[in-house]
N, C-alpha and C positions, 0 to 999 in steps of 0.2 A: 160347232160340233162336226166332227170329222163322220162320215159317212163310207169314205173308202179306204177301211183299214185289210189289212193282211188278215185279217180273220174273217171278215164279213161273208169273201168270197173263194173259203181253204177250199185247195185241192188236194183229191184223196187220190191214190196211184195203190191197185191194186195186181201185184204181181200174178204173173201166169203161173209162176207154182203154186200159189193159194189157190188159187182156182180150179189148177189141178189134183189138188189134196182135198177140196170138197167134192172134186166129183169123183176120185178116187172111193174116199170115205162114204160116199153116199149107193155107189155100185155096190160096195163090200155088206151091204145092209142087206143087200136081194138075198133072200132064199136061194139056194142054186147057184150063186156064185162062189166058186175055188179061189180065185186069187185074181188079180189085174194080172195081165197078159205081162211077155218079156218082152224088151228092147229087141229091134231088129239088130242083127250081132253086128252090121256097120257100123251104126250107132255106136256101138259099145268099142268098137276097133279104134275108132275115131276121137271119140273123147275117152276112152284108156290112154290114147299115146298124149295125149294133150293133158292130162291124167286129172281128169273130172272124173270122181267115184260114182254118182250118183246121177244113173242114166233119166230122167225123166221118161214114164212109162204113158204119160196121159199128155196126148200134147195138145194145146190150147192155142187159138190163134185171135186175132182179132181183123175185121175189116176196117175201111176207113173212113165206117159211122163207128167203132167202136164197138160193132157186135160179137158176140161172143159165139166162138167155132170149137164145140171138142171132140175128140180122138179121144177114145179110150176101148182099149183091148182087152180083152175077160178069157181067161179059163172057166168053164163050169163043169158042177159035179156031172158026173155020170147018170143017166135019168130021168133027169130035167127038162123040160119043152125049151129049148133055146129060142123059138121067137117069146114066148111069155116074160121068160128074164131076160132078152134084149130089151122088150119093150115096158118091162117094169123098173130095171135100169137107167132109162132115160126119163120117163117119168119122176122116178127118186133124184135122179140127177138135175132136171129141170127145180123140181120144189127147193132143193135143196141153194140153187145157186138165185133163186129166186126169192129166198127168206134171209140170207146172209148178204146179198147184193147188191137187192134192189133192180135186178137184170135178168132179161129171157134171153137165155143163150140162143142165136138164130140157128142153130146145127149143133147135133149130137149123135155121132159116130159110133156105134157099139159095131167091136171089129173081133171076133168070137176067135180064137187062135188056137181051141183045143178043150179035151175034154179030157176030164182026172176023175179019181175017184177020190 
C-alpha cells in the first residue's frame, strides 16, 4: 500500500485577490461604509500603460511565515464615528478571513481616504 500519493499531502495556493475580495466584501457589510477607497492615481498611470483595467484597491501581502498583511482603504458616510467603523471593519474583516481560511491575518490596515454622503 502506497502511503505517499499526490493526494495525501494536496497543496491548496490561495491567491491575494481572494483574499482581497473577502476583505473587501466583509468591510462593505459595516454600517457607515460608502465604498472601498480609490487606487493611488500612480497606480492606475502605471498599470493603465501596461493596460491592466482592474487596479486592485485592497492590497494584501504575505511574510515569510506566510502571515497574512492587509491594506484596505474605505470611504464612509457622512456622520459615522470613524474609529467605530475602522474598528468594526477589521473585526468583520478578521472573522471573515478566519471562517473561509482557516487563518488570522497578523495586520489589518483600515486607511479612511474620505468621507461622502
Amino acid at each position: 500500500m502506497r502511503t505517499n500519493s499526490k493526494t495525501d499531502n494536496p497543496a491548496v495556493k490561495i491567491h491575494k485577490n481572494v483574499i482581497a475580495s473577502i476583505a473587501a466584501r466583509a468591510a462593505m457589510e459595516i454600517e457607515g461604509v460608502q465604498q472601498i477607497g480609490r487606487s493611488p492615481i500612480a497606480a492606475i498611470d502605471i498599470r493603465g500603460l501596461l493596460g491592466i483595467k482592474n487596479v486592485p484597491r485592497v492590497k494584501v501581502d504575505f511574510n515569510k511565515n506566510d502571515e497574512i498583511k492587509i491594506e484596505i482603504p474605505l470611504i464612509v458616510k457622512y456622520g459615522y464615528n470613524i474609529p467605530v467603523i475602522a474598528e468594526s471593519a477589521q473585526e468583520n474583516i478578521r472573522q471573515a478571513i478566519e471562517k473561509m481560511l482557516d487563518k488570522t491575518p497578523r495586520e489589518i490596515n483600515i486607511n479612511i481616504q474620505g468621507i461622502e454622503q
